[in-house]
C-alpha positions as MATLAB code, in Angstrom:
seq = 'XXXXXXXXXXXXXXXXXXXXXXXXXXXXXXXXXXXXXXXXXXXXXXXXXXXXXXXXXXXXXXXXXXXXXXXXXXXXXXXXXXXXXXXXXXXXXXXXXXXXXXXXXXXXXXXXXXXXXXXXXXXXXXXXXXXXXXXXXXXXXXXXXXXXXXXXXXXXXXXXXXXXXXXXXXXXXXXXXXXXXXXXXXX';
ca = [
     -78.158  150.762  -81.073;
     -74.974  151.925  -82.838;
     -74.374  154.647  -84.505;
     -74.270  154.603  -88.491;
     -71.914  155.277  -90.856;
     -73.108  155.903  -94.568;
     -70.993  156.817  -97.268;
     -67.583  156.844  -97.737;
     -65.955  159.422  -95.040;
     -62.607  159.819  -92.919;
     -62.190  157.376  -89.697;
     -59.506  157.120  -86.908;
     -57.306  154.753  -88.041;
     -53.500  154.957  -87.152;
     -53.485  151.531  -85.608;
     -56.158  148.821  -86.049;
     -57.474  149.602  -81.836;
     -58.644  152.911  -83.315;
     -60.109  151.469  -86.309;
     -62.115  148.391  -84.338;
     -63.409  150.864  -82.030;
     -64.862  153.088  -84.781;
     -66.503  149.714  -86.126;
     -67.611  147.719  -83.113;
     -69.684  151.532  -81.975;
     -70.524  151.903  -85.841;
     -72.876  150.142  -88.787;
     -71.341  150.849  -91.578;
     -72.625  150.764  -95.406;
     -70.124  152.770  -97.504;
     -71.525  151.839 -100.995;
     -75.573  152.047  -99.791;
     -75.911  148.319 -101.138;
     -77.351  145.507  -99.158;
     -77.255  147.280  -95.727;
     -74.113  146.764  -93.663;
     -72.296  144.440  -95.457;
     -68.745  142.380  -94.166;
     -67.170  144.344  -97.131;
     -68.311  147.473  -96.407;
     -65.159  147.854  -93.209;
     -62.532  147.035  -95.296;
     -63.595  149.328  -98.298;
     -64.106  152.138  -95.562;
     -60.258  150.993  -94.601;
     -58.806  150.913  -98.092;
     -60.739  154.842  -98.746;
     -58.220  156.089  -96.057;
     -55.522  155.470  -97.845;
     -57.169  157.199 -101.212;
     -57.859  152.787 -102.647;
     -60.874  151.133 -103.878;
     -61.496  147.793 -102.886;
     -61.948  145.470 -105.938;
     -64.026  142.020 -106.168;
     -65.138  140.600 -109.116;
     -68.370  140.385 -111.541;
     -70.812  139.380 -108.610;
     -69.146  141.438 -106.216;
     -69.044  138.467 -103.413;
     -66.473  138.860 -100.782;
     -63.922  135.845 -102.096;
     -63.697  137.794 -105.509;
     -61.506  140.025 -103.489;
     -58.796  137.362 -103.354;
     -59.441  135.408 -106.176;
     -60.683  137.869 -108.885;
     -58.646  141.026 -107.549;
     -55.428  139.526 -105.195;
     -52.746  141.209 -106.655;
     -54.834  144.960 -107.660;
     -55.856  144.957 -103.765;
     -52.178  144.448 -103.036;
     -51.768  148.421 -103.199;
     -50.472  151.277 -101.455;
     -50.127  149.960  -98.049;
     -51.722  146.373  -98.405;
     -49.484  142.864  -98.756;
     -50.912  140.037 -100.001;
     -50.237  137.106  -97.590;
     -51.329  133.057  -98.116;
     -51.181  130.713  -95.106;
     -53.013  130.943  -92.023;
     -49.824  130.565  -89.891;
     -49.060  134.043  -91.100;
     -52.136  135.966  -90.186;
     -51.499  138.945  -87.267;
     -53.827  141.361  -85.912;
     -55.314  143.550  -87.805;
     -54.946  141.788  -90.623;
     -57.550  141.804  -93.470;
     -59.045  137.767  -94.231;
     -60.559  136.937  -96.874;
     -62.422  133.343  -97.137;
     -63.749  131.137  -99.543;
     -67.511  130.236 -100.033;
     -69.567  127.534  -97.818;
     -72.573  126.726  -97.195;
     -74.681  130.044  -96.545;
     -71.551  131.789  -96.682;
     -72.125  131.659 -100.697;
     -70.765  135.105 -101.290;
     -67.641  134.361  -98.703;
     -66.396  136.185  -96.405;
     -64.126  139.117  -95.367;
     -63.200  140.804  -92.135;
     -60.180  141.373  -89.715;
     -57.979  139.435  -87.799;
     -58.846  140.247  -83.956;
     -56.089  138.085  -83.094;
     -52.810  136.428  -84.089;
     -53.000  132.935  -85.381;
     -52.355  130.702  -82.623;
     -52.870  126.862  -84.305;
     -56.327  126.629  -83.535;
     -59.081  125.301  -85.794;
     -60.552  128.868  -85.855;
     -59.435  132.535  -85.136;
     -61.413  135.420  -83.872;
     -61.918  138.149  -86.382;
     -63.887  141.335  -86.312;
     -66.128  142.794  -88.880;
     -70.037  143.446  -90.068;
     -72.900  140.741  -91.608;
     -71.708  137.562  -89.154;
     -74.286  136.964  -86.937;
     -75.427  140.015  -85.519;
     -77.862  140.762  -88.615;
     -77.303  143.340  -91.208;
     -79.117  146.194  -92.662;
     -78.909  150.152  -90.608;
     -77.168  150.051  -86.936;
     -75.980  146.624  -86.783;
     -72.174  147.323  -86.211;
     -68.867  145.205  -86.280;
     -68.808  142.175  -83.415;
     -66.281  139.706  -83.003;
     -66.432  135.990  -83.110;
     -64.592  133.005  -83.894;
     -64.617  131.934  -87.361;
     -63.498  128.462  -88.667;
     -59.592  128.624  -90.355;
     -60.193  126.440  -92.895;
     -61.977  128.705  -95.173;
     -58.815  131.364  -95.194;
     -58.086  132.032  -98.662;
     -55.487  134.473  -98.117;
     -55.154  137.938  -96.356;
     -53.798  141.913  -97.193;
     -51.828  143.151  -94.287;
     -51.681  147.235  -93.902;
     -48.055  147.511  -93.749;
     -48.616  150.821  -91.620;
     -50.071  148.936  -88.905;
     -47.224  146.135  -89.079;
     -44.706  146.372  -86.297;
     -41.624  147.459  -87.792;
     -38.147  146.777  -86.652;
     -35.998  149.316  -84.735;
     -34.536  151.832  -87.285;
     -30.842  151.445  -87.805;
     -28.883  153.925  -86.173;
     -27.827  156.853  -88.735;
     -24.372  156.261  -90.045;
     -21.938  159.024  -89.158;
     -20.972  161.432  -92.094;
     -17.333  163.661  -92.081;
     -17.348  166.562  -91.099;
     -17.773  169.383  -93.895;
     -14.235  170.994  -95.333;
     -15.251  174.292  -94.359;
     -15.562  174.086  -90.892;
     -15.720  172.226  -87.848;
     -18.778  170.009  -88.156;
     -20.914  172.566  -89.889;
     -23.674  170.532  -91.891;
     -23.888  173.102  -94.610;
     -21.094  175.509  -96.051;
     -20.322  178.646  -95.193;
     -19.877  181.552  -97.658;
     -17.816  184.568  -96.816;
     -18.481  187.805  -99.177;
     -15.692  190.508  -99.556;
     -17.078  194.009  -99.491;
     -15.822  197.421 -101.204;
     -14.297  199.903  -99.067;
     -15.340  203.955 -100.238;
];
């Protein structure tokens, strides 16, 4: 059984490995509601960062995206539409269907790669819910993406530009700061 996570509390989570392997070896139920909900990862995500989470009136999963898109857009977080966008890591949020009446939210284990679904990681698909039932990953069908918030300090970033040279300071060689001289009184 997995270890368990209750409450809100501070997680490794400099790149999404570190943050999957918290969640895949722990249930988590940050808001003690329902047991160990698919929401329940991504609000522990957005509390490292100092966020809250939003979803709507019912407090289902799509409300995320379609109630609270552009307040969950914070800090860190990019809203993103199209499936042919999605990287890993990535936070997904999809519509309701069938049992699925709340939607559904969870992480992108994978880049998109065309397919008709994509694997994702996160809590409440499949393996149960309620205390110890941690993250798993499975493939989950595309066509129910809604849109996703990427957590720009996971993104790859481009190679920093190389600093542009500054001239020299005009009292001395190539000192970077100036240099003061003081004349003293002789007794």
């Amino acid at each position: 059984m997995a270890q368990q996570l209750n409450g809100y509390a501070l997680v490794p989570n400099a790149s999404y490995n570190q943050f999957r392997a918290y969640c895949v070896s722990h249930g988590v139920n940050v808001d003690y509601a329902y047991g160990n909900q698919c929401m329940d990862t991504v609000m522990l995500l957005y509390y490292q960062y100092g966020l809250r989470l939003r979803a709507g009136p019912n407090g289902y999963a799509y409300e995320t995206w379609t109630n609270y898109r552009t307040a969950n857009s914070t800090g860190p977080f990019r809203s993103f539409t199209g499936a042919s966008n999605i990287k890993r890591g990535d936070v997904l949020v999809f519509k309701a269907h069938g049992a699925y009446y709340t939607g559904h939210i969870a992480f992108a284990d994978e880049d998109y790669h065309g397919g008709a679904t994509i694997r994702i990681m996160g809590q409440n698909q499949g393996q149960g819910i309620g205390w110890g039932a941690a993250s798993n990953v499975i493939n989950y069908n595309i066509s129910y993406f809604l849109g996703g918030f990427r957590n720009m300090r996971w993104a790859s970033s481009p190679t920093p530009p190389s600093p542009t040279p500054t001239p020299a300071s005009s009292f001395g060689e190539g000192f970077p700061w100036a240099v003061f001289t003081h004349k003293f009184r002789s007794r």
